[in-house]
C-alpha positions in Angstrom: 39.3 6.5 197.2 40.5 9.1 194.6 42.0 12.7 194.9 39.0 15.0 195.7 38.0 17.1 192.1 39.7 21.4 192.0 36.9 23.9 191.5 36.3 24.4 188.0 35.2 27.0 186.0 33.6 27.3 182.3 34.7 30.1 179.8 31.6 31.5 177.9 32.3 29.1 175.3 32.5 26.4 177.1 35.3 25.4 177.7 36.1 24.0 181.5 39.6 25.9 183.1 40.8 25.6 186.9 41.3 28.6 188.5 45.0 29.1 190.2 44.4 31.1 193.3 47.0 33.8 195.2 48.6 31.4 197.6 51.2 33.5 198.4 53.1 36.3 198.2 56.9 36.8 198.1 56.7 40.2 199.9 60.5 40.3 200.0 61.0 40.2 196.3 58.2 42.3 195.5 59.4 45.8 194.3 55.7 47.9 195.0 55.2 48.7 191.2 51.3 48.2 191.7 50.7 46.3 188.5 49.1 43.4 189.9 47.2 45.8 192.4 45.8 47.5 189.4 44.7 44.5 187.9 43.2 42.5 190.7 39.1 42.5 190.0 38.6 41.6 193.7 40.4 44.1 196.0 42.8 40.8 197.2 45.6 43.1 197.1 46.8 46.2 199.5 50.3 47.9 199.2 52.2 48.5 202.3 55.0 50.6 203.0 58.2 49.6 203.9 59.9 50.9 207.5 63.0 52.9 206.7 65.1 50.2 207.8 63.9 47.4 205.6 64.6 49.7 202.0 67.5 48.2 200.0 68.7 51.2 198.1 70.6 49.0 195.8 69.2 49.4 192.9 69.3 47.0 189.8 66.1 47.9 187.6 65.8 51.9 186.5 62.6 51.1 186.1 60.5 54.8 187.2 57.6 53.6 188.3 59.1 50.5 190.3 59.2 51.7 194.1 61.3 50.1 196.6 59.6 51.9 199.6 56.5 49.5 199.7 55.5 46.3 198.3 52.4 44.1 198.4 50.5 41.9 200.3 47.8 39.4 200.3 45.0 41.1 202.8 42.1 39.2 201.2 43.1 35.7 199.9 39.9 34.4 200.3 38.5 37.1 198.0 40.8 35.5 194.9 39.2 34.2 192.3 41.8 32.1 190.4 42.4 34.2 187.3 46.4 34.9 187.5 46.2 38.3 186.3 48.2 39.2 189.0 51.2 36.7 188.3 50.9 38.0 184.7 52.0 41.6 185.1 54.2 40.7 188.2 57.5 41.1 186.8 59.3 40.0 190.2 57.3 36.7 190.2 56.7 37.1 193.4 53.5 35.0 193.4 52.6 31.3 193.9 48.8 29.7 193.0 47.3 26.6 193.3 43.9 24.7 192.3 41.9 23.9 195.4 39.6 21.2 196.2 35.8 21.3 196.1 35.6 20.7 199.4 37.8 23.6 200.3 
C-alpha cells in the first residue's frame, strides 16, 4: 500500500501544483510587520499584541514599519489555501508549510 496522494491543484494553464499550507507559525521570531497579513486572500491571519513584558527592545533591523509590540498568529489554519504568499513577504521566515493528504 502506497503513500496516500497531496491535494492538488491546476493553474489555468494547466499545469498541476501542490499547495503548501500554513502549518505553523514561529510567533517568537515574528516581528508584527503585517506583510503576510496583508497578503493573505483568506483572513488565516490575525496580529496580536505583545504584553509589555514579552517586548525585546533590542533592536537589530531599523526597519520603520517593523513593530516589535505584536506579531502574528495562525487563527484560522483551516481557512489556508496552500499558496505561500505569506512565507514570501515574511522576511523573519517565521512560517512552515506542508502538502496534505487527500484524505485530510
Amino acid at each position: 500500500m502506497g503513500a496516500e496522494p497531496n491535494i492538488t491543484g491546476v493553474t489555468r494553464g494547466g499545469t498541476a501544483w501542490v499547495p503548501q499550507f500554513a502549518v505553523a507559525l514561529d510567533e517568537g521570531k515574528c516581528i508584527g510587520c503585517g506583510r503576510c497579513f496583508k497578503v493573505c486572500p483568506r483572513d488565516v491571519l490575525t496580529i496580536v499584541q505583545r504584553a509589555v513584558d514579552d517586548v525585546d527592545f533590542d533592536d537589530d533591523d531599523d526597519d520603520d514599519d517593523d513593530s516589535d509590540n505584536s506579531f502574528m498568529t495562525l487563527t484560522n489554519p483551516m481557512d489556508c489555501i496552500g499558496c505561500e504568499a505569506c512565507s514570501r513577504v515574511c522576511p523573519k521566515a517565521c512560517f512552515s508549510h506542508a502538502a496534505l493528504p487527500l484524505a485530510a
